[in-house]
C-alpha positions as CSV (number, residue, x, y, z in Angstrom):
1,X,0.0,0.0,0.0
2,X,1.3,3.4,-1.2
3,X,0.2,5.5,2.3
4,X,1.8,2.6,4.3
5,X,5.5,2.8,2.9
6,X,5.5,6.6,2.8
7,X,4.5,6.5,6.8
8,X,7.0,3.4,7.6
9,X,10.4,5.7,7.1
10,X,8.6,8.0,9.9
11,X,7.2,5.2,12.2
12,X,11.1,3.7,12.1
13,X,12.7,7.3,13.1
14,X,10.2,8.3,15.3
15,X,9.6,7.0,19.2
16,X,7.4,3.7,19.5
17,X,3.8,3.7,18.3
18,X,1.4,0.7,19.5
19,X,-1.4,1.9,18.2
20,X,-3.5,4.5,15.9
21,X,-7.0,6.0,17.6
22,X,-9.5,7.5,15.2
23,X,-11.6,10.7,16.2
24,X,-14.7,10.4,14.1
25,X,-17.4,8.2,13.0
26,X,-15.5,6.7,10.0
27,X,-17.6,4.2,7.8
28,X,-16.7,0.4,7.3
29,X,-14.4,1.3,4.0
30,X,-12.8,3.8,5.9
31,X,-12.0,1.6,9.1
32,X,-11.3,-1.5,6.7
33,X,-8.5,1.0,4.9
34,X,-6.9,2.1,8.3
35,X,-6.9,-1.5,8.8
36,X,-4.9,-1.9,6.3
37,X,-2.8,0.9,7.0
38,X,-1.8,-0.3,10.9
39,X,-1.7,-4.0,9.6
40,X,1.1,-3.0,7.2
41,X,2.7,-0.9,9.8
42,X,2.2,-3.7,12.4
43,X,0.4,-1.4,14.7
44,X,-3.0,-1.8,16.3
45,X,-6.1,0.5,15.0
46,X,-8.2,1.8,17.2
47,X,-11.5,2.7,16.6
48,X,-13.8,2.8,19.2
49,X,-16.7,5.0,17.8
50,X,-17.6,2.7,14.8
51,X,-20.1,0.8,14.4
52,X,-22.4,3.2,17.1
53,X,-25.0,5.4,15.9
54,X,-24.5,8.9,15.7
55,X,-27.5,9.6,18.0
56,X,-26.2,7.9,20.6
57,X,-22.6,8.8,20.6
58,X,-23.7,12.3,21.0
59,X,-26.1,11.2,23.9
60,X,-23.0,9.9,25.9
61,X,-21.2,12.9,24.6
62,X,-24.4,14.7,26.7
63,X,-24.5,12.4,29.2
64,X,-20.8,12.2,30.5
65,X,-21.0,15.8,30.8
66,X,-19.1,17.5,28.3
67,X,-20.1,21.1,26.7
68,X,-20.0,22.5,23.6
69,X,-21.1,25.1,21.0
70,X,-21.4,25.5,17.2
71,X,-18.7,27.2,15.9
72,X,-19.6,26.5,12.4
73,X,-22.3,25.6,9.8
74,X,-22.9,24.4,6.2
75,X,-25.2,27.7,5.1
76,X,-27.1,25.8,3.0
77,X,-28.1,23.5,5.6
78,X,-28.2,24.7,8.5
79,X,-28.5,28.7,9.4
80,X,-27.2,31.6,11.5
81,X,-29.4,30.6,14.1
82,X,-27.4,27.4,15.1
83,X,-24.5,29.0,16.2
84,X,-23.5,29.2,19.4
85,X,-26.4,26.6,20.0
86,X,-25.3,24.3,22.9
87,X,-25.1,20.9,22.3
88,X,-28.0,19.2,24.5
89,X,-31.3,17.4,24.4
90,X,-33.0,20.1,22.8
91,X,-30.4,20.3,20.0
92,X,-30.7,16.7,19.6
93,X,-34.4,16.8,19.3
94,X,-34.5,20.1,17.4
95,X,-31.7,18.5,14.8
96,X,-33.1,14.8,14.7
97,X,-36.2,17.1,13.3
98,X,-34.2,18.0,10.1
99,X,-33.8,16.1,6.9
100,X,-30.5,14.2,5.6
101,X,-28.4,16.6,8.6
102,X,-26.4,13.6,10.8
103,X,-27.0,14.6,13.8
104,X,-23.2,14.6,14.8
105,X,-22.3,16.5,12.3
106,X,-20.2,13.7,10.3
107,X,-20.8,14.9,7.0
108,X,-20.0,18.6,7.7
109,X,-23.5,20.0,8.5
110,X,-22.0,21.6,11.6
111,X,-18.8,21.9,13.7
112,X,-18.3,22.8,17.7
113,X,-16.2,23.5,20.4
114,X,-15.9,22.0,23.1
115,X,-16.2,24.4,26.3
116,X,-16.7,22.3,29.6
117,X,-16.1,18.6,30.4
118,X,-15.7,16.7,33.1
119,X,-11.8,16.0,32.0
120,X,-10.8,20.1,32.0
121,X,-9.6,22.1,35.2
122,X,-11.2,25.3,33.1
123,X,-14.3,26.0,31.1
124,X,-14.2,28.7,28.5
125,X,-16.9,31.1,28.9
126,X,-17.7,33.1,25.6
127,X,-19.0,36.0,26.2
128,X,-18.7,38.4,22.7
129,X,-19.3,36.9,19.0
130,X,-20.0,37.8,15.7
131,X,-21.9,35.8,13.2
132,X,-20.1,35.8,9.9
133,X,-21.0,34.4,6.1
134,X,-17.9,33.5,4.4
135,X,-17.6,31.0,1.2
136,X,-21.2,29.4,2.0
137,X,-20.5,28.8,5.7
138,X,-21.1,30.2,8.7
139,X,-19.0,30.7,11.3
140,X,-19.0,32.1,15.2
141,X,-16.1,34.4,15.2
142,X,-15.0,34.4,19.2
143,X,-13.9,37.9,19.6
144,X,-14.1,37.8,24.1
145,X,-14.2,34.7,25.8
146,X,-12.7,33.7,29.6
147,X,-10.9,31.0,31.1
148,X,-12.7,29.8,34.6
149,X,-11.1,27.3,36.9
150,X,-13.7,24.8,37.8
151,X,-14.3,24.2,41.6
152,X,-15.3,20.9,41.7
């Protein structure tokens, strides 16, 4: 595989790597290709969102209590009015609502960051934005936000 021997010269001068972890909701060609990948690289691949529906991956996402806020939206598919919308129940509900929109986002239809979890000693608390249109997206432009050490 092509990818595979133009990583190998990196995985033999870098430090030790077990394993590769993927970070979205890939589909079975793309897990069966990273597969592949690790496989030739002798290294496990990790994948521990696939195979779960996107409705309940954001549910635990919910559930475990992490925070977060759309930063960013397909303008043709979702508008203005979902930024800054927190990711919760009701966005769930409202977003389940709309047709061919994944409700986590895995096709593009939205992007977020995260601002509290149970993991972080701070939350970020925004408290100026802009809404912007730019190149058929838009966008939540930060322009004031804080850092808040958590007290629990």
């Amino acid at each position: 595989m092509v990818i595979g021997k133009q990583i190998l010269p990196l995985r033999l001068s870098a430090p030790p790597l077990n394993f590769r972890g993927g970070r979205f909701l890939p589909t079975e060609q793309q897990r069966e290709w990273a597969d592949k990948v690790c496989t030739d690289l002798k290294i496990q691949s990790i994948e521990p969102l696939c195979g779960r529906g996107s409705e309940e991956i954001l549910l635990d996402f919910i559930d475990s209590g992490f925070k977060a806020a759309v930063v960013a939206t397909q303008a043709n598919l979702l508008d203005e009015k979902w930024l800054g919308r927190k990711l919760d129940r009701s966005f769930l509900k409202d977003i389940k609502d709309l047709k061919n929109i994944d409700v986590c986002g895995e096709n593009g239809e939205y992007h977020t960051l995260v601002i509290n979890g149970p993991i972080f000693k701070k939350r970020i608390d925004i408290s100026k934005t802009e809404k912007v249109l730019r190149d058929g997206y838009w966008f939540l432009d930060i322009q004031e936000y804080n850092l808040i050490v958590k007290n629990d």
